[in-house]
Backbone of each chain as ProteinMPNN parsed JSONL, in Angstrom:
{"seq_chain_A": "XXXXXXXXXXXXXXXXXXXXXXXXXXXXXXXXXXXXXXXXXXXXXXXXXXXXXXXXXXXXXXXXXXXXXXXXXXXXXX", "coords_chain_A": {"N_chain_A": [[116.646, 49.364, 104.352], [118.87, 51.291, 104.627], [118.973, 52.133, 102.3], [116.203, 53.634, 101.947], [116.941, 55.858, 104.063], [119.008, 56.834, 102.456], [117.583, 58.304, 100.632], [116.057, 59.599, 101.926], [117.792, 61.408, 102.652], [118.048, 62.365, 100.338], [116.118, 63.266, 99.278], [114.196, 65.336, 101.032], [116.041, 67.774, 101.476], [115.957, 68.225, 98.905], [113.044, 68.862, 98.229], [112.665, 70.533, 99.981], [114.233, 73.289, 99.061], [112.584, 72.606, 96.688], [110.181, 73.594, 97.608], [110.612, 76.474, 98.749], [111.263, 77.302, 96.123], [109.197, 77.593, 94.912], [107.4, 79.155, 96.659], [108.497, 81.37, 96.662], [108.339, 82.265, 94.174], [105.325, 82.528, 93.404], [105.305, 84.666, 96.299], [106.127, 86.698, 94.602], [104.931, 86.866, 92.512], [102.363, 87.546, 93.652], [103.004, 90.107, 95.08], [103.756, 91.595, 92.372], [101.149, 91.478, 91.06], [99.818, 92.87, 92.762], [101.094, 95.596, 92.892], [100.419, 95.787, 90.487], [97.67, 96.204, 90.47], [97.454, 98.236, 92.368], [98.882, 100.565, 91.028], [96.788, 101.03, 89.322], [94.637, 101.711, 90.846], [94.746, 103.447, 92.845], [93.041, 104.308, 95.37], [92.335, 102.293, 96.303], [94.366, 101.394, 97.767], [94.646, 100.276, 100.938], [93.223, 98.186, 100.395], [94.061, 96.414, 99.325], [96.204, 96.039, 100.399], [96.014, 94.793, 102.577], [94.95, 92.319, 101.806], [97.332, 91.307, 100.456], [99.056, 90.792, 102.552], [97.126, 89.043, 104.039], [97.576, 86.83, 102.01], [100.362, 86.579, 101.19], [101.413, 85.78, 103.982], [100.293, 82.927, 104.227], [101.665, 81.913, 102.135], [104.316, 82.274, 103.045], [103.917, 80.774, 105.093], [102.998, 78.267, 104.47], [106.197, 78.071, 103.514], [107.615, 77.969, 105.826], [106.053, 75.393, 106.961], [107.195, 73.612, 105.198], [109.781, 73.533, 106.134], [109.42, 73.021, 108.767], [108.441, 70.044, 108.165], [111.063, 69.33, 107.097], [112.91, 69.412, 108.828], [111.655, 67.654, 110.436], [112.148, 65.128, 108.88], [114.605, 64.975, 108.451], [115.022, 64.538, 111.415], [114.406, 61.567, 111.586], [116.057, 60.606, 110.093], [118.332, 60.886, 112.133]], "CA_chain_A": [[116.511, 50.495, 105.272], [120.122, 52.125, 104.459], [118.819, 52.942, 100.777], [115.445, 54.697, 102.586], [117.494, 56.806, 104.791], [119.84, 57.63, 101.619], [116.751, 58.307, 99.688], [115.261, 60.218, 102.421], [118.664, 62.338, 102.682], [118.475, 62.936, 99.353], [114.918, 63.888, 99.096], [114.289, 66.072, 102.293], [116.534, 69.094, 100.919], [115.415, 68.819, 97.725], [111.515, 69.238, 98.611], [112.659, 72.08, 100.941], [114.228, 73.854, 97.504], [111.065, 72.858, 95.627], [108.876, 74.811, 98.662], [111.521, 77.686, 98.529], [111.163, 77.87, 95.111], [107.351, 77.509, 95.256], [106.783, 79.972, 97.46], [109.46, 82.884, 95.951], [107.466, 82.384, 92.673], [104.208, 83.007, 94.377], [105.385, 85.959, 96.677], [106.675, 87.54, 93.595], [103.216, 86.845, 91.513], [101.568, 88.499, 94.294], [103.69, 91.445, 95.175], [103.417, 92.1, 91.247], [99.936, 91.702, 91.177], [99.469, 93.769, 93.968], [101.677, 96.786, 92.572], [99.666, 96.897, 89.62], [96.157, 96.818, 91.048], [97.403, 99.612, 92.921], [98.601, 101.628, 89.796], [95.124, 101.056, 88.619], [93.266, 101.896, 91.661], [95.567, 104.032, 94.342], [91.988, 104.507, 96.388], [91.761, 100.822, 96.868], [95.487, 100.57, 98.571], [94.068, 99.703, 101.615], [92.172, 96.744, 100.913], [94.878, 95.446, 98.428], [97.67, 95.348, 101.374], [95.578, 93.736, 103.353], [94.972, 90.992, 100.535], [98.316, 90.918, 100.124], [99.242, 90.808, 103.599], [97.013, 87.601, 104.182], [98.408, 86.036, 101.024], [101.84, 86.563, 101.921], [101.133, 85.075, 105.284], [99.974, 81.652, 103.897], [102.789, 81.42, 101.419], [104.847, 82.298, 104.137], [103.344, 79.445, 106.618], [103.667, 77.164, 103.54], [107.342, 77.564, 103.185], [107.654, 77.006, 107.177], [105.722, 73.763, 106.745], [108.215, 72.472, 104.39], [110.904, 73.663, 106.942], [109.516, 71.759, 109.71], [108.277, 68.921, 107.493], [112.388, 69.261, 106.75], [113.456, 69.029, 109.855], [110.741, 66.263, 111.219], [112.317, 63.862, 108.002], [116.141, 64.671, 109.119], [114.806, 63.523, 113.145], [113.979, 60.424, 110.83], [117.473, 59.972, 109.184], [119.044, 60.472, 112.773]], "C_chain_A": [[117.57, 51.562, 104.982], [119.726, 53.008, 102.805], [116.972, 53.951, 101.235], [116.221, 55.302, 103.225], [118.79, 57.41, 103.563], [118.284, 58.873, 100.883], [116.027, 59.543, 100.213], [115.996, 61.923, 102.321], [118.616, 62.951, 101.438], [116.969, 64.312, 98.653], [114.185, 64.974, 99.564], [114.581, 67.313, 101.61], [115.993, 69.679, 99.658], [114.007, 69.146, 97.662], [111.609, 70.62, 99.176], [112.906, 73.117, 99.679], [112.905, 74.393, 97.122], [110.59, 74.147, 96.578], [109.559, 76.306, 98.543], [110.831, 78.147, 97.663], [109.661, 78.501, 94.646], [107.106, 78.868, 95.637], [107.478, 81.503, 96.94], [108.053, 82.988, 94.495], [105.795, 83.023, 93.041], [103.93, 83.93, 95.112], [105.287, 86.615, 95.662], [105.498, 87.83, 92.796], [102.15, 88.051, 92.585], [101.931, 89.934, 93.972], [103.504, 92.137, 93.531], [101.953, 92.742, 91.012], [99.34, 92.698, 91.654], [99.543, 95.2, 93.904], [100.3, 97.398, 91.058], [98.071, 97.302, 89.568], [96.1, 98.03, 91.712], [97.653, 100.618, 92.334], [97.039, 101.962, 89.608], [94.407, 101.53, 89.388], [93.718, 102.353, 93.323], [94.579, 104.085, 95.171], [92.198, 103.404, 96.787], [93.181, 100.09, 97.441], [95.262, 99.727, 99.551], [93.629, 98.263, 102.293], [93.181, 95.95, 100.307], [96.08, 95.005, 99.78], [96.893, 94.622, 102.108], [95.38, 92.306, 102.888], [96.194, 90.575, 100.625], [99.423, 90.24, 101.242], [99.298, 89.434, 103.836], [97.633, 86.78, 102.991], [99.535, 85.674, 101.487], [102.173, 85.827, 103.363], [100.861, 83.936, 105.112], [101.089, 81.456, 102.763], [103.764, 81.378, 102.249], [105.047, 80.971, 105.321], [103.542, 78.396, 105.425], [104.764, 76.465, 103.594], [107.406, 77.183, 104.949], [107.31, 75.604, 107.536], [106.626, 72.997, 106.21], [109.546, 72.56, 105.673], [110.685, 72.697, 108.172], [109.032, 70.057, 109.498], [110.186, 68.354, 107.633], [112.597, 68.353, 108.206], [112.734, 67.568, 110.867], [111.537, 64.629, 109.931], [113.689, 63.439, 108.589], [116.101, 64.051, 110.681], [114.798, 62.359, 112.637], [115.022, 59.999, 110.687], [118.515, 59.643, 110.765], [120.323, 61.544, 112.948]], "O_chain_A": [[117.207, 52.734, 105.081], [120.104, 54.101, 102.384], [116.785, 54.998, 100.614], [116.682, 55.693, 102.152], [119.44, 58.408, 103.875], [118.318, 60.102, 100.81], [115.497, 60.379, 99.481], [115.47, 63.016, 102.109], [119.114, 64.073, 101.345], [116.882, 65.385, 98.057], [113.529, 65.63, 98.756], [113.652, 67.975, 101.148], [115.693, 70.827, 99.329], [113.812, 69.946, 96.747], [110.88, 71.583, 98.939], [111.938, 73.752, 99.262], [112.326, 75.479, 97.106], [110.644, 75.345, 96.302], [108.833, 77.243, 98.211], [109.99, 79.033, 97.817], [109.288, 79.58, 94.188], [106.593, 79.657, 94.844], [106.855, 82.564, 96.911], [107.16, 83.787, 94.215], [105.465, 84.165, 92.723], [102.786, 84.383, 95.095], [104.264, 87.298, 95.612], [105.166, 88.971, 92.475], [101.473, 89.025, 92.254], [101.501, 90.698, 93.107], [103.075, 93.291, 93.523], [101.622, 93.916, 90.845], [98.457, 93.351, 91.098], [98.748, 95.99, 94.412], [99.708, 98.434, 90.754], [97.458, 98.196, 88.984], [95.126, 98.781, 91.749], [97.068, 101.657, 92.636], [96.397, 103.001, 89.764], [93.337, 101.923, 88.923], [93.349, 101.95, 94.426], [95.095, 103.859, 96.266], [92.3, 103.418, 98.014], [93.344, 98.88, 97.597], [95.527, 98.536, 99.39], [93.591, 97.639, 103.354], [93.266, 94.782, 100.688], [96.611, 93.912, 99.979], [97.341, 93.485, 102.25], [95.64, 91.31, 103.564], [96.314, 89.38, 100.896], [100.331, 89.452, 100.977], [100.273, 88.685, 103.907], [98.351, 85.873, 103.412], [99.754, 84.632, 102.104], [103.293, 85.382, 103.616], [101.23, 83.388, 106.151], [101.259, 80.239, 102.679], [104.273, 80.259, 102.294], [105.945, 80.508, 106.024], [104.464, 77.607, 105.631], [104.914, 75.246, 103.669], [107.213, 76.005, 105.249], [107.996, 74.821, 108.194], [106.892, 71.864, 106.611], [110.145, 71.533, 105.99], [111.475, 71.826, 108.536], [109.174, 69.132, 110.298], [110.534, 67.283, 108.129], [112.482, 67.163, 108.498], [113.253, 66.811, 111.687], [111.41, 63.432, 110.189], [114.034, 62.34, 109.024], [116.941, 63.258, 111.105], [115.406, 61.668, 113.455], [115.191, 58.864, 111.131], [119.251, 58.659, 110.842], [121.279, 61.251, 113.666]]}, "seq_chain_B": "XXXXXXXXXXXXXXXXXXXXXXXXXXXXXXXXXXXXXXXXXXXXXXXXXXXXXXXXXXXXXXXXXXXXXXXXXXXXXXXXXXXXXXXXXXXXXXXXXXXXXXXXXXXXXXXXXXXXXXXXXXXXXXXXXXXXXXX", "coords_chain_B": {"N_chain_B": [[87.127, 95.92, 104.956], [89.777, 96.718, 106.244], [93.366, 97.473, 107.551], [93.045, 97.049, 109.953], [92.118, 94.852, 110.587], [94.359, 92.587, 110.661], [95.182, 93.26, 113.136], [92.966, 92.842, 114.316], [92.631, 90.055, 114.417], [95.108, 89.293, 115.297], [94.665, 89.789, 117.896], [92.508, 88.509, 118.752], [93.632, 85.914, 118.471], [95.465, 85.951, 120.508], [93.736, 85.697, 122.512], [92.353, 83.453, 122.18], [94.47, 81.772, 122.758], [95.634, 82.339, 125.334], [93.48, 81.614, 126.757], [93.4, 79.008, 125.947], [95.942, 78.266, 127.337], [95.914, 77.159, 130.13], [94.202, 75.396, 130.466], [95.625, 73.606, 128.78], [97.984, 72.772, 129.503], [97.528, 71.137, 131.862], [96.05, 69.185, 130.462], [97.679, 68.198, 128.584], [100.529, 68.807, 129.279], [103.51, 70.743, 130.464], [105.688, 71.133, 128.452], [104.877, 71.016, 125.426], [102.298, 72.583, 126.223], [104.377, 74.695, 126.101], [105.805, 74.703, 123.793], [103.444, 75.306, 121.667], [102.636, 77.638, 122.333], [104.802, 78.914, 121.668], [105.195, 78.597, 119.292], [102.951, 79.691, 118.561], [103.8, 82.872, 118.879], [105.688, 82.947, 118.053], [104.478, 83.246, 114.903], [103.127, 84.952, 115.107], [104.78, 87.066, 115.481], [105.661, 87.199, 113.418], [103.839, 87.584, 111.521], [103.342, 90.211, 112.314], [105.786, 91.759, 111.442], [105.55, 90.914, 108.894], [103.228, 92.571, 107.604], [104.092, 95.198, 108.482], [106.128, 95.4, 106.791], [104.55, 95.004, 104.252], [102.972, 96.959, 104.239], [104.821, 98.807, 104.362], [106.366, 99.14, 101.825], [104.824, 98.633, 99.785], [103.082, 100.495, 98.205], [101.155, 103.355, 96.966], [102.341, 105.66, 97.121], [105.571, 107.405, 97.607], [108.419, 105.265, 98.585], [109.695, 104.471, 102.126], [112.646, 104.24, 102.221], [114.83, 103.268, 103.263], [113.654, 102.575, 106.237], [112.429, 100.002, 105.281], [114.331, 98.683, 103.983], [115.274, 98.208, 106.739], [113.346, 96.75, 107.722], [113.249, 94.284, 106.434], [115.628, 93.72, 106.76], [115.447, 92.646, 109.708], [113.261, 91.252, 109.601], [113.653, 88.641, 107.662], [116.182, 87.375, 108.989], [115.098, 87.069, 111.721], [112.631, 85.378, 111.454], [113.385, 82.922, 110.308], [115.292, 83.163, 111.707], [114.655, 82.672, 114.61], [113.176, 80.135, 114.212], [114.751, 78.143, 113.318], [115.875, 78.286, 115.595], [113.834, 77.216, 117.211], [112.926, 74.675, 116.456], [115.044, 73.143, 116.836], [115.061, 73.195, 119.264], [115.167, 70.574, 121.915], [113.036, 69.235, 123.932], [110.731, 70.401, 122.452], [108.489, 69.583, 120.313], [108.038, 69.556, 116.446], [105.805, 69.09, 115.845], [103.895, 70.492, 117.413], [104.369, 73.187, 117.585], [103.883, 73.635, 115.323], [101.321, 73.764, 115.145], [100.384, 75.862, 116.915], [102.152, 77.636, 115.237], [100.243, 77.642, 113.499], [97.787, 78.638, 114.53], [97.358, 81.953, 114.204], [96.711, 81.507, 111.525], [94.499, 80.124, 111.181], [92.746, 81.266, 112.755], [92.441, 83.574, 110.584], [91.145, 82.471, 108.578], [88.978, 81.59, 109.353], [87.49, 84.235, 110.226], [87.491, 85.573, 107.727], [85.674, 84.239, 106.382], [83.81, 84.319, 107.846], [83.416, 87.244, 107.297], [82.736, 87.024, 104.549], [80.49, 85.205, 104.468], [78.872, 86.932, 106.346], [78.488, 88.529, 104.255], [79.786, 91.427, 104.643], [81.473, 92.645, 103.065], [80.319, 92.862, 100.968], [78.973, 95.379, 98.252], [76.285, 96.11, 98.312], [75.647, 95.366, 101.002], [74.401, 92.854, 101.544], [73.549, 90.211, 102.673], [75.456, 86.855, 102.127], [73.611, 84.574, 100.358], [73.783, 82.161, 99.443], [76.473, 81.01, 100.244], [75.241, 81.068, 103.239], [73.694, 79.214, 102.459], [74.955, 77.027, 101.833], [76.409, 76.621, 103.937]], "CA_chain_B": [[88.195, 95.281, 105.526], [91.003, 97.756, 106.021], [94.209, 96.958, 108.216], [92.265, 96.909, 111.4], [91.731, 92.922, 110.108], [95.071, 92.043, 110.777], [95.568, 93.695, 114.465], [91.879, 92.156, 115.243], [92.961, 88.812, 114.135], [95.734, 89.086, 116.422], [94.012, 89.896, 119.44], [92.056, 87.202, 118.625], [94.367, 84.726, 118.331], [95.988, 85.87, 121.884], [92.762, 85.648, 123.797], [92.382, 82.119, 122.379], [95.885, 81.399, 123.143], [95.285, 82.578, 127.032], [92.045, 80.779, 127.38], [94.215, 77.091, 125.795], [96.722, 78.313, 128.207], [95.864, 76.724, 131.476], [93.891, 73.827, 129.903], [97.102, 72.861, 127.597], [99.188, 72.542, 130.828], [96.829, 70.666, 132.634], [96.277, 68.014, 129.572], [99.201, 67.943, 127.161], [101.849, 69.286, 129.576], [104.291, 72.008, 129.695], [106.431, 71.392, 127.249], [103.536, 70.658, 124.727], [101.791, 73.876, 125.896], [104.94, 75.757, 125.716], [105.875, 74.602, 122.249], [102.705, 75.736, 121.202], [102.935, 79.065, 122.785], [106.229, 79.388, 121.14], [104.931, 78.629, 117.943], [102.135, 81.247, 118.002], [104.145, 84.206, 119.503], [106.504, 82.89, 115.85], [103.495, 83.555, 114.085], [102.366, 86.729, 116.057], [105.661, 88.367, 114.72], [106.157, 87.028, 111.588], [102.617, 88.323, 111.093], [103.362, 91.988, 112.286], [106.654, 92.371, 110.347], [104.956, 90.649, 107.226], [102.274, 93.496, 107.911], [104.695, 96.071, 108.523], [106.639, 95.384, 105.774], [103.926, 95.386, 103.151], [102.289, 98.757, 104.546], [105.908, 100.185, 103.938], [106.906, 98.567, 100.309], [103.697, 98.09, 98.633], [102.3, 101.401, 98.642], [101.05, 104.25, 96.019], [103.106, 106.961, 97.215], [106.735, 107.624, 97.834], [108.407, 104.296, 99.823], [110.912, 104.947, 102.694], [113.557, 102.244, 102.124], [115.549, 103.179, 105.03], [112.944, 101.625, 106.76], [111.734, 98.714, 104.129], [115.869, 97.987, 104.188], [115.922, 98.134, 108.45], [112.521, 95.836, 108.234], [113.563, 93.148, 105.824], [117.049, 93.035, 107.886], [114.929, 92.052, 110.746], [112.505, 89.969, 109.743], [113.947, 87.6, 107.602], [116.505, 86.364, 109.859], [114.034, 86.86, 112.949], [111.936, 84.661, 111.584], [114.118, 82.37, 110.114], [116.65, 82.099, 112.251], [114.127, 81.86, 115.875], [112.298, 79.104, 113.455], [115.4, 77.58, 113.39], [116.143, 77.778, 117.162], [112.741, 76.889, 118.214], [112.959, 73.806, 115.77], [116.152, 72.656, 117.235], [115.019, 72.36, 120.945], [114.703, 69.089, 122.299], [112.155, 69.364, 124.021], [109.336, 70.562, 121.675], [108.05, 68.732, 119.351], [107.667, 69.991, 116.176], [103.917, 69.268, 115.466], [103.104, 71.483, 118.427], [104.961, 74.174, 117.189], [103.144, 73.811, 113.708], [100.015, 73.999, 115.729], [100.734, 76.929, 117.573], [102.134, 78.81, 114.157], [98.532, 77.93, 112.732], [96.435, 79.428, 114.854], [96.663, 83.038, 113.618], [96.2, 81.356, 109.791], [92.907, 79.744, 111.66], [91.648, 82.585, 112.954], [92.118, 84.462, 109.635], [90.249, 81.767, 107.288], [87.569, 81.885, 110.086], [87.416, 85.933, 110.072], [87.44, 86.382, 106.211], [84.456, 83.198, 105.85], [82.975, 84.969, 108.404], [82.977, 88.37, 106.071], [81.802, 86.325, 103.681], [78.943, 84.369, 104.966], [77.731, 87.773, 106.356], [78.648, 90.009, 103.102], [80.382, 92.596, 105.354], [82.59, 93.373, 101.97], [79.885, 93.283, 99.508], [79.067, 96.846, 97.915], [74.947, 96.645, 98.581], [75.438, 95.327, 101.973], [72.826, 91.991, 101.37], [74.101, 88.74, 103.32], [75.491, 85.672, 101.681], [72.499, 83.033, 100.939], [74.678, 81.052, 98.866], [77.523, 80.631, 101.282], [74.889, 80.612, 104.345], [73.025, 77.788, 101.88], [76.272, 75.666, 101.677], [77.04, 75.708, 105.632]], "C_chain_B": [[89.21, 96.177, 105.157], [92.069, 96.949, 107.297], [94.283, 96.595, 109.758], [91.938, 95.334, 111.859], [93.132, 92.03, 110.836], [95.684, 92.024, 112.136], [94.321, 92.586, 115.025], [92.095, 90.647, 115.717], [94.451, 88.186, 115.489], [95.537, 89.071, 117.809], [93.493, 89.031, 119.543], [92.393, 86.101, 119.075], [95.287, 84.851, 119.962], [94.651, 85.649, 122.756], [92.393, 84.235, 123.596], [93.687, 81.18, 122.686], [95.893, 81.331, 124.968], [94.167, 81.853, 127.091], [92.778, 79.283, 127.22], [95.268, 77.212, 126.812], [96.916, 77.115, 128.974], [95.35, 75.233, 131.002], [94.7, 72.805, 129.143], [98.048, 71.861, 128.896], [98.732, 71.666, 131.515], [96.798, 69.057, 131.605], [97.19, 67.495, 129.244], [100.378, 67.964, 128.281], [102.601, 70.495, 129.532], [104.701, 71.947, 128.767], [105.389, 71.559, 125.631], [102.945, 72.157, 124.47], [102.948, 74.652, 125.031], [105.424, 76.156, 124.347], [105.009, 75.306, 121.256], [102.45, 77.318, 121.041], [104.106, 79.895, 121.763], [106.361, 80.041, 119.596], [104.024, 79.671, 117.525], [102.633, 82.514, 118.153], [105.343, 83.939, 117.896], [105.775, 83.272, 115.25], [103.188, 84.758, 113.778], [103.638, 87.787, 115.129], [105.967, 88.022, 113.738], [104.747, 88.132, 110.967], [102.809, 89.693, 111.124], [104.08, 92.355, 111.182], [106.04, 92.432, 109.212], [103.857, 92.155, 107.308], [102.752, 94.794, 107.704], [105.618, 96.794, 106.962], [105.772, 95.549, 103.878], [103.144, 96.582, 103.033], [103.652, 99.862, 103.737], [106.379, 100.178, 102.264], [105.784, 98.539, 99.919], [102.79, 99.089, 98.865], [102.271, 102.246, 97.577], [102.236, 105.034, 95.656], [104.634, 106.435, 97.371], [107.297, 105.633, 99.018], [109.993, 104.66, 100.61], [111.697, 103.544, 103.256], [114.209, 102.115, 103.367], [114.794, 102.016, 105.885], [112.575, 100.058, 106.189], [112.78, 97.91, 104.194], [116.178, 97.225, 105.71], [114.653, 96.561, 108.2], [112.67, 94.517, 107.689], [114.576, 92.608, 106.564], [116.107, 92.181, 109.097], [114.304, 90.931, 110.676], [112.5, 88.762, 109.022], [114.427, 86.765, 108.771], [115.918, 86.503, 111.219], [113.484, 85.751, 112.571], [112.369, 83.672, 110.917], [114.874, 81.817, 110.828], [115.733, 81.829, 114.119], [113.139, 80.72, 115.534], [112.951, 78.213, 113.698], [116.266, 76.678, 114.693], [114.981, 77.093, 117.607], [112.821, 75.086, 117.542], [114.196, 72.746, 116.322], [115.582, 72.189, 118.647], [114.694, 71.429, 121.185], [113.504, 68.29, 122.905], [110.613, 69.617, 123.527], [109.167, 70.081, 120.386], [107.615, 69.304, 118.32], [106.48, 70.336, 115.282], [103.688, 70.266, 116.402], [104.108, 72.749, 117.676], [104.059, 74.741, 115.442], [102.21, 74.397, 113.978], [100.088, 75.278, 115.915], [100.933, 78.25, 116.015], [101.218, 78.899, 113.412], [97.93, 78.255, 113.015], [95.999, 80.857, 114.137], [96.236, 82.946, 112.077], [94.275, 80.962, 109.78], [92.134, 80.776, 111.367], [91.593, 83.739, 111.6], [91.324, 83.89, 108.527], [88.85, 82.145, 108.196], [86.934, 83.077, 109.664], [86.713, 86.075, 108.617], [86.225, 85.029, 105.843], [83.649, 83.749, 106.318], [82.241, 86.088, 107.845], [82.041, 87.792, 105.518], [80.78, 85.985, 103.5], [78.088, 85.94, 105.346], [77.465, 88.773, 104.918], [78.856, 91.27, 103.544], [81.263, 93.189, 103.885], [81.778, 93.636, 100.827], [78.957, 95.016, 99.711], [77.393, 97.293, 98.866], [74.802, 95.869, 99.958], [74.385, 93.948, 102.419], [74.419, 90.751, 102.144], [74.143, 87.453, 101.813], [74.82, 84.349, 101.194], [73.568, 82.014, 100.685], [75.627, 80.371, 99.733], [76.977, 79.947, 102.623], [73.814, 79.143, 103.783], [73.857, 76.473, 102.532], [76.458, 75.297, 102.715], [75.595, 74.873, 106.453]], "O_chain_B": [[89.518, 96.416, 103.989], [91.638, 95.97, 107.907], [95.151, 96.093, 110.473], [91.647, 94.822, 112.94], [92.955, 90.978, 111.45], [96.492, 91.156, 112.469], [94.525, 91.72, 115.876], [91.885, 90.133, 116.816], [94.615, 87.176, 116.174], [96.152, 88.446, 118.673], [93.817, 88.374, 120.532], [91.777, 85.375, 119.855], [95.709, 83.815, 120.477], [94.885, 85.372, 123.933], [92.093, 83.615, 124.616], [93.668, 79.955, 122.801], [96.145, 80.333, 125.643], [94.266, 81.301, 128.186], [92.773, 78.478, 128.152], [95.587, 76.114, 127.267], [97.739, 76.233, 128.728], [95.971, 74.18, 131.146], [94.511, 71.604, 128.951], [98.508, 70.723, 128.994], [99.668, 71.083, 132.062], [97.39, 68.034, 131.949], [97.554, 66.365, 129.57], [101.217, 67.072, 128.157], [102.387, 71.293, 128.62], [104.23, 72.689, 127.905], [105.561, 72.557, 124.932], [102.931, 72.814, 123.429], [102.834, 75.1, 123.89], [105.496, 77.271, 123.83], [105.464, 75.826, 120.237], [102.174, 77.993, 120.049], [104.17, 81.043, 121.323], [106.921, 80.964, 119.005], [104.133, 80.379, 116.524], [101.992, 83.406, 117.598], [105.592, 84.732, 116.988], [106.359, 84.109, 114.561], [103.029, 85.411, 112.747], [103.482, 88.793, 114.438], [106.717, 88.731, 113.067], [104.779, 89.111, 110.221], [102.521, 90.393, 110.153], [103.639, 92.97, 110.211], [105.873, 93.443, 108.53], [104.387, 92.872, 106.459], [102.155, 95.569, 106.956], [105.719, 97.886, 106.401], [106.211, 95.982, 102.813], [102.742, 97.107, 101.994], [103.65, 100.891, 103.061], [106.687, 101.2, 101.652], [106.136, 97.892, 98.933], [101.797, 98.875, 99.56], [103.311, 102.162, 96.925], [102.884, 105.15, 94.616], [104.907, 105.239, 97.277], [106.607, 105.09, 99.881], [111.046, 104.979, 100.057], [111.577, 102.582, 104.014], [114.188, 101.232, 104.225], [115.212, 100.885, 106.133], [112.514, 99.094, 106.952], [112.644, 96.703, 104.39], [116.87, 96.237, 105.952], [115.064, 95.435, 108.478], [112.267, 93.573, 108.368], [114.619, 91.451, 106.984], [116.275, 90.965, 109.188], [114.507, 89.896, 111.31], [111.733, 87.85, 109.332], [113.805, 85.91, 109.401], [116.533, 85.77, 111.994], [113.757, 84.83, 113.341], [111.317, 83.069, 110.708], [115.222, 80.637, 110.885], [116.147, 80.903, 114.816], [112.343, 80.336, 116.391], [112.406, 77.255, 114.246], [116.815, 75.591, 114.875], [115.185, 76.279, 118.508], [112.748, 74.242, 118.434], [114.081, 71.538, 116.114], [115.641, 71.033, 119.066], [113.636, 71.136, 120.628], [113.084, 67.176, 122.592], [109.59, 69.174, 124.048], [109.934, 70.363, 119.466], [106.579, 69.89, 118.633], [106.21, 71.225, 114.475], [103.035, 71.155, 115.856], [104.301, 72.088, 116.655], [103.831, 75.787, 114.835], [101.923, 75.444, 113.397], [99.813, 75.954, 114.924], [100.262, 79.254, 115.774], [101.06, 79.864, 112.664], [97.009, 78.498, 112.235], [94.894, 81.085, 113.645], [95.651, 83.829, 111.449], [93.33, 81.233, 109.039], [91.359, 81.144, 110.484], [90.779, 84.662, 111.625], [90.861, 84.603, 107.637], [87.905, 82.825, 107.797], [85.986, 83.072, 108.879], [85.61, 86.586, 108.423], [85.98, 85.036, 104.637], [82.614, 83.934, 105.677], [81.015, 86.179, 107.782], [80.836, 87.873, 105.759], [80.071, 86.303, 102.546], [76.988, 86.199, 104.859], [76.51, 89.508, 104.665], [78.272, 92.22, 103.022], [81.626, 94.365, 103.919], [82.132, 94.34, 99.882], [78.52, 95.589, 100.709], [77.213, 98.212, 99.665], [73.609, 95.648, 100.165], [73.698, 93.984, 103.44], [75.644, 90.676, 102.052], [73.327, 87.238, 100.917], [75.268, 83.239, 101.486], [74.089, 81.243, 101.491], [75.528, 79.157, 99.91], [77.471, 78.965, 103.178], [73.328, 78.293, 104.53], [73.61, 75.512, 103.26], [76.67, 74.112, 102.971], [75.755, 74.254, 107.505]]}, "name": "protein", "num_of_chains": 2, "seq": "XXXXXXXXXXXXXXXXXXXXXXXXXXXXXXXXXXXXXXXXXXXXXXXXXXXXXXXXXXXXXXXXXXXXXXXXXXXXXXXXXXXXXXXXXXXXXXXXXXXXXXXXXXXXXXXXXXXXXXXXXXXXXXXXXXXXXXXXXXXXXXXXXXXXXXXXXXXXXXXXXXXXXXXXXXXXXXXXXXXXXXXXXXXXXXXXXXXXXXXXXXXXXXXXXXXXX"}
C-alpha cells in the first residue's frame, strides 16, 4: 500500500504535466491553424473564431479534467 | 454559424441549469446542487473570456493588446485560480463540479450535431441523410 501511494505521488503530477503539455501543444496547433486560414480567407473570420473558440474550449476542459482528476488522486494519497 | 453560437449555447446551458435547479436540491442535496452550479457558472466564464479573448487576438485586422494583455491577466488566473478554490472546498465533491463544468461542452456537441444532422452550415442548404441515416 505505502509503494501505491508513493507511486501514486509520483504519478499524479506527472500526468498533470503530460495534460499541460498536451493541451499547450494543441492550443498552439490551433491558434496557428486558425491565423493562417484567416490569412487565406479574412471573409471567413467569423466562422473560424468560432471554430476556434469551441476547440479551445474542449482543450481547455481537457486540461481541467486532468486538474481535477489531479486533485481527486492527491484526496487518495491523503 | 457566426458568434451568436456561443452566447446561444450559453443561454442554453443557464435555462437548463435553472430548470436542474430545484430538482438537484430536492434529490442530490445542496451541496451536490451547489457544486454543480459552481462548476457551470466556472464554465460560463471561462467560456466568455475564452470567447472574448479569441474575438480580440485572433483576428484579420489590427489587434488591441492593451486589451488581449488586460484579458489574458484575467482569465488565466480567474480561471485557474477559482478552479483551484472551488476544488479545495470540502464540501463539494469534485465529480459534481466536473459535471456542472460539462454542461456548456454538452450543450455545444448537441448544438453543432444538431447543425449537422439538419445541414444548417452546408452551402446548398439540403439536410443531412447520412447523419439522419446513422441516428
Amino acid at each position: 500500500m505505502e509503494h501505491f501511494g508513493s507511486m501514486l505521488a509520483l504519478a499524479a503530477p506527472l500526468g498533470l504535466g503530460l495534460a499541460a503539455v498536451g493541451s499547450a501543444y494543441g492550443i498552439g496547433r490551433a491558434v496557428g491553424s486558425a491565423m493562417e486560414a484567416m490569412g487565406r480567407q479574412p471573409e471567413a473570420a467569423g466562422k473560424i473564431q468560432v471554430a476556434m473558440i469551441i476547440g479551445a474550449a474542449f482543450i481547455e476542459a481537457l486540461t481541467i479534467y486532468a486538474l481535477i482528476a489531479f486533485f481527486m488522486a492527491m484526496g487518495k494519497l491523503g | 454559424m457566426g458568434l451568436d453560437l456561443i452566447s446561444r449555447t450559453l443561454r442554453t446551458s443557464a435555462v437548463i441549469l435553472l430548470i436542474f435547479l430545484p430538482f438537484g436540491i430536492y434529490y442530490f442535496g445542496v451541496y451536490p446542487t451547489l457544486a454543480i452550479l459552481s462548476g457551470a457558472v466556472w464554465g460560463f466564464v471561462n467560456l466568455i473570456f475564452l470567447a472574448q479573448l479569441v474575438t480580440t487576438v485572433i483576428r484579420p485586422d489590427k489587434i488591441d493588446i492593451r486589451r488581449a494583455v488586460g484579458l489574458g491577466l484575467i482569465k488565466f488566473p480567474l480561471l485557474y485560480g477559482s478552479g483551484y478554490f472551488l476544488l479545495t472546498v470540502k464540501e463539494f465533491d469534485p465529480v459534481h463540479l466536473l459535471i456542472g463544468f460539462s454542461l456548456f461542452l454538452a450543450v455545444i456537441v448537441l448544438k453543432m450535431l444538431g447543425r449537422a444532422i439538419l445541414g444548417l452550415d452546408n452551402k446548398d442548404g439540403k439536410t443531412n441523410k447520412n447523419l439522419q441515416g446513422a441516428l
